[in-house]
N, C-alpha and C positions, 0 to 999 in steps of 0.2 A: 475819394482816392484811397482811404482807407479800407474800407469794401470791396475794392479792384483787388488791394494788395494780400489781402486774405481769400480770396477766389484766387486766386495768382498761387499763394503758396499750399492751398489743398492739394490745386490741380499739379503742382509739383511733388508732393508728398505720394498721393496716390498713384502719379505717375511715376514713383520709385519704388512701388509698390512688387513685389511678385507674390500673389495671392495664389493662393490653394482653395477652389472653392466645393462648396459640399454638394453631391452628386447623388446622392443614392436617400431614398423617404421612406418609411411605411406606410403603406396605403391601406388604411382600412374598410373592411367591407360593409357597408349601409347594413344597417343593424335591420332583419328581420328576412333578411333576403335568402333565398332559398336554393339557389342554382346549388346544384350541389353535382360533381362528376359520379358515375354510375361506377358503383365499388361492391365488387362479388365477395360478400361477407362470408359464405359458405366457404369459397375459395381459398380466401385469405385464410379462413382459420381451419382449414385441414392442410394447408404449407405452413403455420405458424404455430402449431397448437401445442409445442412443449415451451412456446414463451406467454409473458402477459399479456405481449400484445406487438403491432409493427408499426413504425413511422411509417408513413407513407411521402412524406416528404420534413426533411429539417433541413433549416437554411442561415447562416449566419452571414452577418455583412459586418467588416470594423472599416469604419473611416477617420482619416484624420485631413483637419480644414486650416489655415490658417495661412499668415506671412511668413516670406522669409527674412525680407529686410524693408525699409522706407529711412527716408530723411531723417524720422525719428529716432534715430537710437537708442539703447539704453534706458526704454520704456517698460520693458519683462515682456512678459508675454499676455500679461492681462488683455481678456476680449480678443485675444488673436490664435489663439491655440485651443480648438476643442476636436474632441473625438465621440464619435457615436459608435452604438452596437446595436446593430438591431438581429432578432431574431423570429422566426414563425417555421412553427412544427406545425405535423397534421397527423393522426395515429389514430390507431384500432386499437381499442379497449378488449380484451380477452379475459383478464382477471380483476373485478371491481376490486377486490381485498386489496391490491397494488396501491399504495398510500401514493408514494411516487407519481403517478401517471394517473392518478382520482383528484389531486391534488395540485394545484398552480401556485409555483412562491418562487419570489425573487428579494432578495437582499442588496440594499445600497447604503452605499456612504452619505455623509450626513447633507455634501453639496450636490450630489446627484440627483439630475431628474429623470423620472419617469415621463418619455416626453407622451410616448402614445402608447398604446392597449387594447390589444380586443378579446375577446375569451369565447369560443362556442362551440355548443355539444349537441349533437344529431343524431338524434334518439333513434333503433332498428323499424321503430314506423314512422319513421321521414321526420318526425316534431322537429325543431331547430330552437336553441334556446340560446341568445347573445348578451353577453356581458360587460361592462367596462370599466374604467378605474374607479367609479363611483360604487361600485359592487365589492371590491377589494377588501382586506381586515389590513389595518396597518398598526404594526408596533413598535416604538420608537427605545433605543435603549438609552442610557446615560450615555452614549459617546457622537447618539444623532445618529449613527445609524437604524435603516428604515427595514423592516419585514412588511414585506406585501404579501397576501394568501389568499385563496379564495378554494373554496371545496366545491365542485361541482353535482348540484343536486342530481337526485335518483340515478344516479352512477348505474347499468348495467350492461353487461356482454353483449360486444357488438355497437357499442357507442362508439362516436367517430371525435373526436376533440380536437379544435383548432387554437392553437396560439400563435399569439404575436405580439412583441414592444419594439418600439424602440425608445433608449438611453441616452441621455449627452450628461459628458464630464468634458470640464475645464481645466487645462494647463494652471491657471489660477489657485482652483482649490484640492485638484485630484491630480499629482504630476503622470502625467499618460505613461501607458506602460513602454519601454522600450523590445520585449522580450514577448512573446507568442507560444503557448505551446497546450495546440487545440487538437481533439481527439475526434479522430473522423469513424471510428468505428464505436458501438453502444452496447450496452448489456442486451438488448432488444435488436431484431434486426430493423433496417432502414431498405424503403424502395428508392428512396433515391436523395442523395444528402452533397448539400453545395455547400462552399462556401468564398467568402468575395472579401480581400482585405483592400482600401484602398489610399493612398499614400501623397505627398506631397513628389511632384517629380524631381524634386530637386535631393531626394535623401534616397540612400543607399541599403539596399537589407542584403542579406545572407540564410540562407538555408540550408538546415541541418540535417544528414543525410539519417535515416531508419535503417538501412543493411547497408555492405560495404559496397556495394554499387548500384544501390537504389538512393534516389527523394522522390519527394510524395510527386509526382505529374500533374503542377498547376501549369495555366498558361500566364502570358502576362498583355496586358494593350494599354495603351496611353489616349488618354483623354486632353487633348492638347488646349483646347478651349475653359476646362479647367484645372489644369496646370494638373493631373493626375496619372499616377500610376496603377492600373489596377491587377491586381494577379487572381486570380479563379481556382478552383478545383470542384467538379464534381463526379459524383460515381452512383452506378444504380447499383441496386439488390445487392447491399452489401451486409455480409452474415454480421450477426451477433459475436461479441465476445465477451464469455463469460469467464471467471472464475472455475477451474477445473482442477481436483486434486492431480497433484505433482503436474505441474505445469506453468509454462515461463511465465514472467510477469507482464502485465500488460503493455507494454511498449516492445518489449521483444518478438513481440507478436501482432501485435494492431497494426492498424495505421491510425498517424496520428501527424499533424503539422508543425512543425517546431521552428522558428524562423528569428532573427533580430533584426533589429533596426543598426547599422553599421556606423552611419553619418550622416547627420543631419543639423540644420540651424531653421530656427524659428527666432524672427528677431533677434534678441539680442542671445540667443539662448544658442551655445553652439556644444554638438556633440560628435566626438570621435573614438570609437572604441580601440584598444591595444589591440595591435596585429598579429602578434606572436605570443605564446604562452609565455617566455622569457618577460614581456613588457607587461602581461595580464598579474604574473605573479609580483610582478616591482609592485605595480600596482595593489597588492592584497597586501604585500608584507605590512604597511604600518598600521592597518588595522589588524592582522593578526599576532602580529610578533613586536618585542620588543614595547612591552607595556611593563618596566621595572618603577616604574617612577625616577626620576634624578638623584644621582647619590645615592638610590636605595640599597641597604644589603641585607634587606629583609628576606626574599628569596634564598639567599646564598646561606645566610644562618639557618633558615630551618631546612633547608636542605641538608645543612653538615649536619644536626639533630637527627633526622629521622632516620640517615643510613652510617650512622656512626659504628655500628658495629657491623656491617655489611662490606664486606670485603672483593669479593665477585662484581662485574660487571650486571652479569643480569639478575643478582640478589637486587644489586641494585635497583636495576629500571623497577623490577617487581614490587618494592617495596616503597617505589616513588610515585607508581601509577596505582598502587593499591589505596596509599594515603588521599591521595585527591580523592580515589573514586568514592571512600567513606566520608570524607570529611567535607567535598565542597560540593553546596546542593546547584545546581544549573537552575538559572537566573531566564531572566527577558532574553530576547536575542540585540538589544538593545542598550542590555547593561553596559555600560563605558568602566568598569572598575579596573585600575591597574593591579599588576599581581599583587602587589602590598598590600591592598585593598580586600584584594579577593580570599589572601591566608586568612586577613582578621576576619573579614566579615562570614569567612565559610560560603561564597556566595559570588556568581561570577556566570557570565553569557557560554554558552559554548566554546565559543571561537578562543576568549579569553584564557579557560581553564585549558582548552589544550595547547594555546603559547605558553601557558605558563606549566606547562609538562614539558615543553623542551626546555626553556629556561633552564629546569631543575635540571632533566635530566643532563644537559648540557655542561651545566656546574659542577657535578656527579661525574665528569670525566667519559660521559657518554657519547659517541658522537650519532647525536638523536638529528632525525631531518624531519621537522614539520611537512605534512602530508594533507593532500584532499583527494580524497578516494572518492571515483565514479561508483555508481550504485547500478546492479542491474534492473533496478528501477525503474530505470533512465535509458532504457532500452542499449542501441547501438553509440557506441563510442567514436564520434566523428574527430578525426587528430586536428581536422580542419576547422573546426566551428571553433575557436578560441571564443568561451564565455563558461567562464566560472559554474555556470550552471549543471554543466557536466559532471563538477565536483564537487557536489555538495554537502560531502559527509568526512570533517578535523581529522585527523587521525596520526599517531608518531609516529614513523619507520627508524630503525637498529637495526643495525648487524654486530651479532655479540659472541663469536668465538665460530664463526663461518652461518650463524644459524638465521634467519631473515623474522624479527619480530613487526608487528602492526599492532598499535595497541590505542586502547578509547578511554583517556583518562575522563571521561565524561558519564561512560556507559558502567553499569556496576554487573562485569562480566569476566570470568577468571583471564586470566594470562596465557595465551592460545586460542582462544575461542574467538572466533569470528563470523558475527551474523552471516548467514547464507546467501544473503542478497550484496553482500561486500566480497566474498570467498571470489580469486583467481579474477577480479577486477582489475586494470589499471590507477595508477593514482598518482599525480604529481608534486613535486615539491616544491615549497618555498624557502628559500634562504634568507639569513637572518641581516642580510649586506644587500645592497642595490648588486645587478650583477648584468651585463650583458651578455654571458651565457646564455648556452641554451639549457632549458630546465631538467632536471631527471625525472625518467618514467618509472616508476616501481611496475609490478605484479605484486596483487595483495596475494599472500599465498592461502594457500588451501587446508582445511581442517584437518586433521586427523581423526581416524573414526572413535579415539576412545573418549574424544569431548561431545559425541553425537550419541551418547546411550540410555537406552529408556531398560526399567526395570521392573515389572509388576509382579504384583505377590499376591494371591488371592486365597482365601482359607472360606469354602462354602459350607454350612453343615445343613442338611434337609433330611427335615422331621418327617413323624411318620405319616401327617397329617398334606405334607407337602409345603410347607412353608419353607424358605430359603432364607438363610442369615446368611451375610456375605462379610468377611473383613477385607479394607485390599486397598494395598500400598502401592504406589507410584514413587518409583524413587528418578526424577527427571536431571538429566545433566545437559549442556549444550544447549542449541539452540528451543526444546522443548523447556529447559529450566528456565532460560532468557523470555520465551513467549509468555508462557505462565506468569511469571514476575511481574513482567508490563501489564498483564491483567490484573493482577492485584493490588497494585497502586493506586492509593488513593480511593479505595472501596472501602465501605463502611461494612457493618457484619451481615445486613439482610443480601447485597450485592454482592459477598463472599461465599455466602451459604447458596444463591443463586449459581455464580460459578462452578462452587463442589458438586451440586446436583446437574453440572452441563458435563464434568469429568468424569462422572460416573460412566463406567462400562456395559451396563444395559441399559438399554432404553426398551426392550419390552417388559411387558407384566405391570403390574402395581410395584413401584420401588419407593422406599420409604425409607428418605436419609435420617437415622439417629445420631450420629456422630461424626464428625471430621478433628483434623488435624493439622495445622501447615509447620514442617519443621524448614528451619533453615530459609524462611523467606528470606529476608536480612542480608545472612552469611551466603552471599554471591559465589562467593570460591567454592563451597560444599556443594553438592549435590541437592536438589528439592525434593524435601519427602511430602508425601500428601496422602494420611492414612483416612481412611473413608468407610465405614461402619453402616449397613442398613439393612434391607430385608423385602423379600422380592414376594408377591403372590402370584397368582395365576401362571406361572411357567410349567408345574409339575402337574399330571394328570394321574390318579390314585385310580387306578381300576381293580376288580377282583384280582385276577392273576398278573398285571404287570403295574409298571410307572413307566410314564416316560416323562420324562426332563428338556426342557427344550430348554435348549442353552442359551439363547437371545445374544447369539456373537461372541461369550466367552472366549471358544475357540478358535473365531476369526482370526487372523492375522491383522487383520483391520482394527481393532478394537481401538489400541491408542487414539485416532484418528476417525471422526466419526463425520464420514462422507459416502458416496454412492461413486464407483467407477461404472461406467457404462460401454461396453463393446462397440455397439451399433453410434451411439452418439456422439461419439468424442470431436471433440472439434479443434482440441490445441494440441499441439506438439507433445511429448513427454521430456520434460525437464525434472532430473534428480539433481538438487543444487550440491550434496552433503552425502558422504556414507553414513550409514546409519545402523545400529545394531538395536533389536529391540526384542528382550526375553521377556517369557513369561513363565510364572512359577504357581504350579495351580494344586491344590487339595481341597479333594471336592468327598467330606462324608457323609453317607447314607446309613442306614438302621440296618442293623448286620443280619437280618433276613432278605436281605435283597440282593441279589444277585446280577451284575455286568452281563447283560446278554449282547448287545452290540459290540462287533467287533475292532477291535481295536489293533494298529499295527504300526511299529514306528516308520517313522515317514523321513527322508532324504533328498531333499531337490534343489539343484540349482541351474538358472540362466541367463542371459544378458544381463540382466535386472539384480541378481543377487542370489541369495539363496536361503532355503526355509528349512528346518529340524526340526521333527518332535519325536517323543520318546512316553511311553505310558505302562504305569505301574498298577496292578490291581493288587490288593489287598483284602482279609474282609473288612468293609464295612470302609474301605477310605482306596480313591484313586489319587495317584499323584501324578501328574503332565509337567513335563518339561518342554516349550516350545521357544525355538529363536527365526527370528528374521534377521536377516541383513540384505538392507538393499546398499546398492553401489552406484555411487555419483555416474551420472548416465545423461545425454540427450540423443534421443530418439522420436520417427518420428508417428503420427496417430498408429496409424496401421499396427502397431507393438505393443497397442495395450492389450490385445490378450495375453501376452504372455508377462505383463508385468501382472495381471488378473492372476498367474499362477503363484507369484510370490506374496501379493498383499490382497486377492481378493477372497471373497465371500464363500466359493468355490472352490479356494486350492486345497490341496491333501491334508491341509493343517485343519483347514473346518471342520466342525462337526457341529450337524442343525439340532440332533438330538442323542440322546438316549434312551437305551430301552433297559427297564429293571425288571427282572425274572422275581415274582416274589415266593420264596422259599413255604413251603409247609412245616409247619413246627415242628422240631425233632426229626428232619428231613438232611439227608447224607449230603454235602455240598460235593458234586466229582471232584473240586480243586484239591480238597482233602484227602 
């Protein structure tokens, strides 16, 4: 009877059941087998030949399996909630040096499994060589997380490489992601690239659109036998997107899949995201605002300390967000310190340090509004996808005598200056009250060109033998002082002196750094000096009656900035995030029997893009060059890189590849005279 009655309550249990079940495997291929599809290597690599190499097919699959409810309640979700990923690439090797694409590694977490594996490489005379987890290197850290790697022997041009896993994570030990944001396009191109997420049918997603009336074109079909939803996308022969100077960021330009999970329950586990930004930001306020502690008036006092004698509104803020940005270091994104916390300890999360920037400035009689500024990072701005992911960069907005400040009590960056990937973004607010409101939208506002200027100084003297000593300053403000900075952090002295020798202005000849300088790392408000001391061989050619001087980009317009624009090849849009002013101050002296024979003319130009001036002085025995750029915040699109080629390239009126020296006979009349 008691047997009956436990068969009795299964068959109830299961039959309350609404299961999700797993639909999609990796099937791997019998290790030695050799069918291989007939692939015109020739082909491929005179369509491919300025990349490493092409997929030929990538394919990703994410599922998710589990219940939604039984009899059982109130059990978690242990054993009932897992998700897999699987993936299998197929590619043509072009460059063996490619670490990247020579080289297989995947990283997991400590409860993850690697559930299956295949690895193999098909050599230009047919050989086939197959691999599996037992082949792998794995290295485990203190946290349990796993590195799998494996390097593929005799790597060469025209290898053809296959991968495949697939992965299961448990609700249990790894809470499944709710948020997706998968990029359909590669630094390499792709023949043809899928991908397949699929879902329990009883939960709801959303999709985020990439342009204002584009989303990516998946389809969707239902799996009704196992309770599944599944959505698709794929696409052939899709280009490559590479990193290209002055050009948008990657999402502004790719395609890429961005999607949420909306609402859904597994077991006892129920989720429902906020519908409107108004209920998204209720939602954010008490983890980002209002961490004083109870009865504290620790805030309030050292706030009346530091701007005691500040009188002004925006002495104020300035002297409120300068203090934090010297005094308090950024912590875990984890740290839970309240502000009292964070004055003693000097130490505090993001999120924290800039609630307790309004706090202050708040107290300070400012009417500060806590901000999270989209990024153009983050490609298109959908009003409609409400998920904080959109915003994911603190920031305060003031209004202080009609003037619109944004300011990063986090970032250690003057007052005005705003990273270029933040400049004319949207960014919303949070209030420091529950509020059923609708929220306000800011415009982060736009730089001004005199926080975007570069300044070089260069003093060359060449002997009579042809050796070049070169002195030459960099004096960077804006976002060139801000990039520099971030590189220096936390670099020991052989990593700094690396650095110096990557900011150096030539890269041809034998250059031999003997000295540098970094002034003003520190002092964030100042301008960054970086004086740089070396000495150049093989640029100068000494013949009987001349010299000539090859200048190794000197003269470029390009010099700051050491990249290649390409005419024929451009493949992104032209995006100028910032105006930009950038001088150069040049004294170049020679041995006062030599003589300027190339001609020299000041130069005038400007277009879409901006515009260029230089200006040249002979003397004997010393030129002096005055040359300016200004480029102006601009989107345009490929088709106009010639004529931004006239302001920053290689080519414009500003360059000069060389010189030529007339070498004078002793006691010999100069005409200048």
């Amino acid at each position: 009877m008691r047997k009956m009655f436990m068969v009795g309550l299964l068959v109830l249990i299961f039959a309350g059941c609404t299961t999700s079940k797993r639909s999609v495997f990796l099937t791997v291929p019998p290790a030695g087998s050799a069918e291989q599809e007939q692939i015109d290597l020739a082909a491929l690599e005179e369509k491919y030949q300025k990349y490493d190499g092409v997929y030929l097919l990538l394919e990703n699959t994410y599922e998710h399996v589990g219940n939604k409810e039984n009899l059982l309640q109130g059990y978690g979700v242990a054993g009932s909630w897992n998700y897999y990923h699987i993936r299998k690439e197929k590619y043509v090797l072009f460059n063996p040096d490619n670490q990247r694409l020579s080289t297989f590694r995947i990283r997991l977490g400590k409860y993850d499994v690697l559930e299956n594996i295949y690895l193999r490489i098909t050599y230009p005379d047919g050989q086939v060589k197959q691999y599996g987890r037992a082949d792998l290197t794995l290295k485990t850290d203190s946290y349990g997380s796993k590195d799998f790697t494996f390097i593929y022997p005799n790597v060469r041009k025209g290898v053809i490489i296959e991968e495949g896993f697939s992965v299961t994570y448990t609700a249990l030990n790894h809470f499944p992601p709710l948020e997706y944001d998968i990029p359909l396009q590669f630094p390499i191109p792709c023949e043809k690239v899928s991908l397949s997420f699929a879902y329990p049918d009883w939960w709801k997603i959303k999709a985020k659109k990439i342009a204002e009336k584009d989303t990516i074109p998946y389809r969707v079909r239902r799996e009704k036998e196992n309770r599944k939803i599944i959505i698709t996308y794929e696409a052939e022969y899709v280009p490559a997107i590479q990193r290209e100077p002055y050009s948008p960021f990657f999402k502004e330009v790719a395609d890429y899949f961005e999607f949420m999970i909306t609402q859904l329950q597994m077991l006892s586990f129920k989720f429902k995201r906020a519908r409107t930004w108004a209920d998204l930001m209720d939602g954010l306020r008490k983890e980002h605002m209002n961490k004083d502690g109870f009865l504290s008036t620790h805030v309030k006092k050292t706030t009346e300390e530091i701007i005691e004698s500040k009188t002004t509104l925006a002495d104020r803020l300035d002297t409120i967000i300068t203090y934090l940005q010297e005094n308090i270091e950024v912590s875990d994104p984890w740290d839970r310190r309240n502000f009292k916390a964070i004055l003693k300890d000097k130490k505090g999360s993001l999120i924290r340090i800039n609630g307790l920037a309004h706090s202050m400035l708040t107290k300070a009689g400012i009417d500060a509004q806590y901000l999270l500024v989209h990024s153009a990072k983050n490609g298109y701005f959908d009003k409609d996808y409400v998920n904080s992911s959109q915003f994911d960069v603190p920031a305060i907005g003031a209004i202080i005598d009609g003037e619109r400040y944004v300011v990063f009590p986090y970032l250690k960056i003057p007052l005005g200056f705003i990273p270029e990937y933040l400049q004319g973004q949207p960014a919303v607010g949070i209030t420091d009250k529950k509020t059923s409101k609708a929220v306000e939208f800011w415009e982060v506002p736009k730089v001004s060109r005199r926080h975007n200027t570069v300044d070089e100084y260069y003093d060359l003297t060449i002997d009579e033998d042809g050796l070049i000593t070169v002195k030459e300053e960099k004096v960077l403000r804006g976002s060139d002082a801000f990039s520099v900075r971030e590189k220096l952090a936390d670099l020991n002295d052989e990593e700094i002196e690396d650095l110096m020798e990557e900011l150096l202005t030539y890269t041809d000849g034998e250059v031999k750094l003997s000295a540098y300088e970094v002034v003003n790392r520190e002092a964030f408000k100042k301008p960054l000096s970086i004086t740089l001391e070396y000495s150049i061989d093989n640029l100068v050619s000494v013949l009987p009656d001349e010299v000539i001087f090859q200048t190794g980009g000197l003269f470029s317009p390009i010099s700051g900035v050491k990249f290649k624009l390409d005419t024929e090849e451009r493949q992104n849009p032209i995006k100028i995030y910032y105006d930009e002013l950038f001088n150069k101050h040049i004294i170049i002296r020679f041995p006062a029997g030599r003589q300027i024979s190339t001609p020299l003319s000041d130069v005038q130009f400007e277009n879409i893009f901006g515009s260029i001036r230089g200006t040249y002085q002979v003397e004997s025995g010393l030129l002096k060059v005055e040359q300016e750029r200004l480029l102006k915040r601009s989107s345009e699109p490929k088709e106009k890189i010639g004529e931004l080629l006239e302001i920053t390239g290689a080519h414009s009126q500003l360059a000069i590849p060389s010189f030529v020296f007339q070498v004078k006979e002793i006691g010999a009349v100069d005409e200048q005279d």
